[in-house]
C-alpha positions as CSV (number, residue, x, y, z in Angstrom):
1,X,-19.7,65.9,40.3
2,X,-18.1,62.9,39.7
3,X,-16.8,61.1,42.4
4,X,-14.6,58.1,42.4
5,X,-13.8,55.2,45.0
6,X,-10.5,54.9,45.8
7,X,-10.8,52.8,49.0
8,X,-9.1,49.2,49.6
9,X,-12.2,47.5,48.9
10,X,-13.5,46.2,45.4
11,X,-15.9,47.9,43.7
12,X,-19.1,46.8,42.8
13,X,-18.1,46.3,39.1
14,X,-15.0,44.4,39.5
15,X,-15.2,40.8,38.3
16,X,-14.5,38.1,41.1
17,X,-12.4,35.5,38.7
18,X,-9.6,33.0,39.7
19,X,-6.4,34.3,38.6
20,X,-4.6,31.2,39.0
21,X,-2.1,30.1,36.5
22,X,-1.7,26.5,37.2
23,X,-4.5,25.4,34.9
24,X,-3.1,27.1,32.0
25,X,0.5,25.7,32.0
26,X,-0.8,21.9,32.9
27,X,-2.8,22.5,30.1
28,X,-0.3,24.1,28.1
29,X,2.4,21.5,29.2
30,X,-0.1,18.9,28.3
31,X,-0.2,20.4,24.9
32,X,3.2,20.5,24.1
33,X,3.3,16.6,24.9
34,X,0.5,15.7,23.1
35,X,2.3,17.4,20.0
36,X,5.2,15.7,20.6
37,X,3.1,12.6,21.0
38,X,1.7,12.8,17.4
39,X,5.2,13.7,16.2
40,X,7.1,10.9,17.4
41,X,4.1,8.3,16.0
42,X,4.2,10.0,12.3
43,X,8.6,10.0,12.6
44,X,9.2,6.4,13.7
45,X,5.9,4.6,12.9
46,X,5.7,5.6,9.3
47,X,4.6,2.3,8.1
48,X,1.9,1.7,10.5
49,X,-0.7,4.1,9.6
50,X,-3.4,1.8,10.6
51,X,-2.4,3.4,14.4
52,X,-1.0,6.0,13.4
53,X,-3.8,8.2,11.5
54,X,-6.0,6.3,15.0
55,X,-3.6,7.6,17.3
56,X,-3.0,11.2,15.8
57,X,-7.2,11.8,15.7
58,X,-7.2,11.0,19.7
59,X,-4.2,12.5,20.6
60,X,-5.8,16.0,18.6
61,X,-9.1,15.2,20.1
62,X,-7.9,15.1,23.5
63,X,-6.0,18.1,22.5
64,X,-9.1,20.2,21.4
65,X,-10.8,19.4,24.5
66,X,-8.5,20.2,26.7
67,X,-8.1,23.8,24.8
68,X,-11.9,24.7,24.8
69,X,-11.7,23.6,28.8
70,X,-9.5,25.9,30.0
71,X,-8.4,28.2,27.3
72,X,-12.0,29.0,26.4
73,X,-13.4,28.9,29.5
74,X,-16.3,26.7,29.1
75,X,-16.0,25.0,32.5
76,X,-17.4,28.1,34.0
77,X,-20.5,29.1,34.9
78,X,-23.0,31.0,32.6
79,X,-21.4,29.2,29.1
80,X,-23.8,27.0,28.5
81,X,-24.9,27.8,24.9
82,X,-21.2,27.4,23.8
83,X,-20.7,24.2,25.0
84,X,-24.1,23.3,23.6
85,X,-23.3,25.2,20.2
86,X,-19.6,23.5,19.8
87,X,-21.2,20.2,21.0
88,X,-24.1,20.1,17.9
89,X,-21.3,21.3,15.5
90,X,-19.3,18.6,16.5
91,X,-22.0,16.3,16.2
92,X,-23.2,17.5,13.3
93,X,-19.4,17.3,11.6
94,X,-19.3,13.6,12.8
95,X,-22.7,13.1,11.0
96,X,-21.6,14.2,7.7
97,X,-18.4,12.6,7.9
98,X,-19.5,9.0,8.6
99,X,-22.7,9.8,5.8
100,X,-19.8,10.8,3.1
101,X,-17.9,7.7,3.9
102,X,-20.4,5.5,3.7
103,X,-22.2,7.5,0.5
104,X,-21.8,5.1,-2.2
């Protein structure tokens, strides 16, 4: 017969996770002014896109890092071959980029 456990206590199976919110609205916060960051620079520095095209490829790399920290969870333990996977994409994307521009 099939019992179950309907005491106070967790069960054996439940996951012990922090359920805290704050790290998703900083981050999500952070988001928000990092697009509104990039959309000010393109609105009223048009002519300058020697920082401009700079400054929008830092802004959405700090904004990519911040999303795979603590949207994808890859500050926590046992996500190790992510971070090593999205790392040697990365690296391999950089790689082909700077070959293609200097292909000549």
């Amino acid at each position: 017969m099939n019992q179950h456990n309907h005491s106070s206590q967790p069960s054996k199976h439940s996951h012990a996770h922090n359920t805290s919110m704050k790290p998703h609205i900083v981050s999500f916060i952070l988001s928000i002014v990092l697009t509104a960051l990039a959309f000010a620079a393109v609105i009223y520095m048009p002519d300058k896109k020697g920082f401009v095209y700079p400054y929008i490829i830092l802004l959405g790399t700090v904004q990519a890092l911040v999303q795979l920290y603590v949207w994808m969870h890859l500050k926590d333990k046992g996500h190790l071959f992510p971070v090593v996977a999205i790392f040697t994409g990365a690296f391999i994307m950089v790689t082909c980029v700077v070959m293609a521009l200097y292909w000549v």
